[in-house]
N, C-alpha and C positions, 0 to 999 in steps of 0.2 A: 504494500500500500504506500501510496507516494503523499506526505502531507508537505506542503508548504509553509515555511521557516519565515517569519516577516509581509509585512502586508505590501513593498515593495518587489522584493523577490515574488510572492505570488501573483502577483499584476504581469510581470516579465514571463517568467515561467510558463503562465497558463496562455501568454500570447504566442511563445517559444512554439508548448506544446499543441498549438492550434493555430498557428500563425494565417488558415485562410478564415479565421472564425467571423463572424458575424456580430457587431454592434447595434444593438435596440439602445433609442434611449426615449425614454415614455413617463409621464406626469400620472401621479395615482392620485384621484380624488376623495373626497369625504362620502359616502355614500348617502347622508344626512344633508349634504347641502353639495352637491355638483359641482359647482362655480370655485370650490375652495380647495384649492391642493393642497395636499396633505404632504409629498415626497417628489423629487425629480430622480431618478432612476437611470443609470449606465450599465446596462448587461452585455457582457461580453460571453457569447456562445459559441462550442465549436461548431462549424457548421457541417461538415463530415458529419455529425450525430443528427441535426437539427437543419435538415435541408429545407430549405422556402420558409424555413420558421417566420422571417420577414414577411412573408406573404401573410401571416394569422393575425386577426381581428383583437387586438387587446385589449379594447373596448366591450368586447362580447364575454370573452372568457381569461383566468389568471393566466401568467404567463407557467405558472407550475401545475397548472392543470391540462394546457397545452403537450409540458412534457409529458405529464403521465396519460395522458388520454390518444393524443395525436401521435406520437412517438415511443411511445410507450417504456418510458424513461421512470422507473421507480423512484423517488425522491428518495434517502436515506436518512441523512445528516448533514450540518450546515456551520458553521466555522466562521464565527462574526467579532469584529471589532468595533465597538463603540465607543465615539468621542465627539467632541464639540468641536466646530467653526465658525465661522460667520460668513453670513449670506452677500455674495456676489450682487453685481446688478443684475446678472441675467435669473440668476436662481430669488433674487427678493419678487423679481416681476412676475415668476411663474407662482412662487409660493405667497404672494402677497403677505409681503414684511419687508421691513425695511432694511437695505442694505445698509450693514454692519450687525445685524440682530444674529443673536445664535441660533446655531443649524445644531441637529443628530448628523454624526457621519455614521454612516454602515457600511463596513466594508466586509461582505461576504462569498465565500467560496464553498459550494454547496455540488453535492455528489451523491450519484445514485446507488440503488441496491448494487453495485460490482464498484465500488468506492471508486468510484472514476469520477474527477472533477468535470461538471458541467456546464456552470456557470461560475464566472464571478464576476458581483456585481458594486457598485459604490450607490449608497441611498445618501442624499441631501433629504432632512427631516424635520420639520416645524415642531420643534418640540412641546408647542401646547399645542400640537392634532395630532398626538402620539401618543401611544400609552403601550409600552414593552410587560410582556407576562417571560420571566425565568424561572425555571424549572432545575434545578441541580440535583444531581446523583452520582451516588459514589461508587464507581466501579471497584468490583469484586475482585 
């Protein structure tokens, strides 16, 4: 099983290891109020696994329900780091906030049932349209 060491080596690496992959990058909403973004989103996908994935509506369906349904890509486990920044002009105008305000960064690498990395992605986050649930266990 191959894990990635640093959130910079992982970004290299997983470009390394999929260098024709595919970048989505897509604004997730509040489903409470439409208009109000909640996150700005960068997924870098291999494309070799996830062909035409560009082509799929992610408007309609998740992009992790995509994998498992359309590709049939088991989700497993998921590899995140959390940290704060501050918002851009481009990311204040999407997520309406002002630039300089703090952001959630999420910087995640996420792998299927065959621990094969399949995405990794970086989330810009409004941290009052967020709300994180952690779950911890202690392996045996």
């Amino acid at each position: 099983m191959l894990l990635f060491k640093g959130l910079a080596a992982r970004k290299r690496l997983f470009l390394v290891l999929y260098p024709d992959g595919v970048q989505l990058n897509f604004t997730i909403y509040d489903k409470s109020f439409p208009l109000r973004g909640v996150a700005v989103v960068t997924s870098y996908l291999p494309a070799r696994i996830f062909v035409g994935i560009d082509q799929q509506d992610l408007e309609k369906q998740s992009l992790y329900s995509i994998f498992e349904h359309t590709y049939k890509r088991k989700l497993q486990w998921a590899e995140e780091l959390i940290g704060a920044v501050v918002a851009g002009e481009e990311e204040a105008t999407v997520l309406q906030t002002s630039p300089g305000s703090a952001l959630l960064l999420i910087k995640e690498t996420t792998y299927d049932s065959q621990n094969v990395a399949i995405e990794y992605s970086v989330s810009l986050l409004r941290g009052d349209r967020y709300t994180a649930s952690v779950i911890s266990v202690r392996k045996s």
